[in-house]
C-alpha positions in Angstrom: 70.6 -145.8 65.7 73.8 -146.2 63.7 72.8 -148.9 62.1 70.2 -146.9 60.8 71.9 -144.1 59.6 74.0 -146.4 57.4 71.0 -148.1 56.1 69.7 -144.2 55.0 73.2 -143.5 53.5 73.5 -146.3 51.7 70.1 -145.7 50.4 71.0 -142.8 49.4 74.0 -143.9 47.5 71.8 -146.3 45.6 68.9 -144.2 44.4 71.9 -141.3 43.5 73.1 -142.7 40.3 69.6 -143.4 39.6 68.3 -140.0 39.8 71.3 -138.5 37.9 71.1 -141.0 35.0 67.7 -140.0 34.8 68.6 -136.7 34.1 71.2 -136.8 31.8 70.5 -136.9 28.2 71.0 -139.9 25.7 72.5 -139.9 22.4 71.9 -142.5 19.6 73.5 -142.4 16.5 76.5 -139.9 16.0 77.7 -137.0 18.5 75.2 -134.3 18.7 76.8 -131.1 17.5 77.2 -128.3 19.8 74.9 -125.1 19.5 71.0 -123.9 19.6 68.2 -126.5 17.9 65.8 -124.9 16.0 62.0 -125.9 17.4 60.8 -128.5 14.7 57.3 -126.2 14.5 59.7 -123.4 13.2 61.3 -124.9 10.8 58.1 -126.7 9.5 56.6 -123.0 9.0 59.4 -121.5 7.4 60.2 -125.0 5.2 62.1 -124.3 2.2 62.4 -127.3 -0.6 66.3 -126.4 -1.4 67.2 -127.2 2.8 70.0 -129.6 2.1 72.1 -129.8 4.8 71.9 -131.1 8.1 70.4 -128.5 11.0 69.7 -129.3 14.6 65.7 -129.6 15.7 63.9 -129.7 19.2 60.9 -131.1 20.1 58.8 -133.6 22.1 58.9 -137.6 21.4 55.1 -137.7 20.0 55.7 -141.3 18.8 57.9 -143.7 18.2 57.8 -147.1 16.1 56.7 -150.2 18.8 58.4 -152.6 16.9 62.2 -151.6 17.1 61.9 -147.9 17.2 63.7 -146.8 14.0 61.5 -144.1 13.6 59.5 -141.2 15.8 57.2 -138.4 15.7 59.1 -135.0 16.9 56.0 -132.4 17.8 56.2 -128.9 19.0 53.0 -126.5 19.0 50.8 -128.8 16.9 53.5 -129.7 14.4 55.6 -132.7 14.0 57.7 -134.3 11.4 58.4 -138.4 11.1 62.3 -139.0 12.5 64.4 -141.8 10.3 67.2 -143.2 11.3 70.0 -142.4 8.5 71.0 -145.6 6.5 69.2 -147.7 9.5 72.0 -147.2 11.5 70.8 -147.0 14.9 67.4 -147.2 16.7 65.6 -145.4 19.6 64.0 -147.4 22.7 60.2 -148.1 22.0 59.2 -146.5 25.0 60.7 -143.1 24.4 59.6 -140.1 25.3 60.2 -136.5 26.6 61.9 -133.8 25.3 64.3 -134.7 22.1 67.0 -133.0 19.6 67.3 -133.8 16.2 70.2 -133.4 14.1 69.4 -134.0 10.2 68.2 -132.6 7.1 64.2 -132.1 7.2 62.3 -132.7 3.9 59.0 -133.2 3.0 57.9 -136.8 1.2 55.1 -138.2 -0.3 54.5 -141.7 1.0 54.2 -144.7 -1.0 51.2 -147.4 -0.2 54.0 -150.2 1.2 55.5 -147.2 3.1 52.6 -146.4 4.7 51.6 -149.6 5.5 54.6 -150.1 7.2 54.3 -146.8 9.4 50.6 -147.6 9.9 51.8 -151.9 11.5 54.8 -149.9 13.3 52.5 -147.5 15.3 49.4 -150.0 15.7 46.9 -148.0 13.7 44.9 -148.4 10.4 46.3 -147.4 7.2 43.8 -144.6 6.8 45.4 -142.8 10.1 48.9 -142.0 8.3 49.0 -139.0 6.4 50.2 -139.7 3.0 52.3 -136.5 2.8 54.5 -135.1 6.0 57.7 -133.7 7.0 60.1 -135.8 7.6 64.0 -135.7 9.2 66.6 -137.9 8.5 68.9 -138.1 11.4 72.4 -138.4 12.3 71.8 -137.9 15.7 69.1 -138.1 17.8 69.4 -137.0 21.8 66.9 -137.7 24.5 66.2 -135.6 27.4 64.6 -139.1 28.8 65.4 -142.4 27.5 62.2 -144.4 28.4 59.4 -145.0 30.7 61.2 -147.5 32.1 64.1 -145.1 33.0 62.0 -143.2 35.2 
């Protein structure tokens, strides 16, 4: 009886760190600023071309790039805008998903043939299935709510 008891504790112990990593949310690139994010459907509604400086956004991880994840897709309520990585500093995991925060300055861009070939070879899909205009968000920081399916 004792000996199992310890084997339950132990267990325990083990799957503990597990579940609370699981939990806790990731950063990539730079510290996430403090404060309220801004729902990336809002923002996309009330866009203004003159937004120049940096403003936090929420969402959920709609896609992300298979091949090395330096871009995603942030969606909420049937809109999303494409998530760079600023200056290629840092990429995401290519299995991530969840809930995400953004922190970087949203535009909206016209993409280039190459550039759309390249988005189209980075998410699998033909050429024809990337819109050649879309929001976009180049980001200091990033934060996950979940890493990857792998984490879970």
């Amino acid at each position: 009886m004792k000996l199992l008891t310890r084997l339950c504790i132990l267990a325990s112990l083990l799957s503990a760190p597990a579940m609370a990593a699981e939990s806790q949310p990731q950063t990539f690139g730079a510290a996430m600023p403090a404060g309220p994010a801004r729902s990336i459907a809002q923002a996309i509604d009330g866009f203004a071309t003159d937004v120049s400086q940096p403003q936090k956004y929420s969402g959920r991880v709609a896609k992300v790039c298979h091949q090395k994840g330096c871009w995603m897709e942030l969606e909420a309520d049937g809109r999303s805008a494409r998530v760079t990585m600023l200056d290629y500093g840092f990429f995401l995991p290519t299995d991530a998903q969840g809930q995400a925060e953004v922190y970087g300055t949203l535009s909206r861009v016209e993409l280039d043939e190459e550039t759309a070939a390249h988005y189209a070879k980075d998410a699998g899909v033909a050429i024809e299935d990337v819109a050649r205009s879309e929001y976009q968000v180049v980001a200091h920081s990033v934060q996950l709510a979940m890493t990857s399916a792998s984490d879970r």
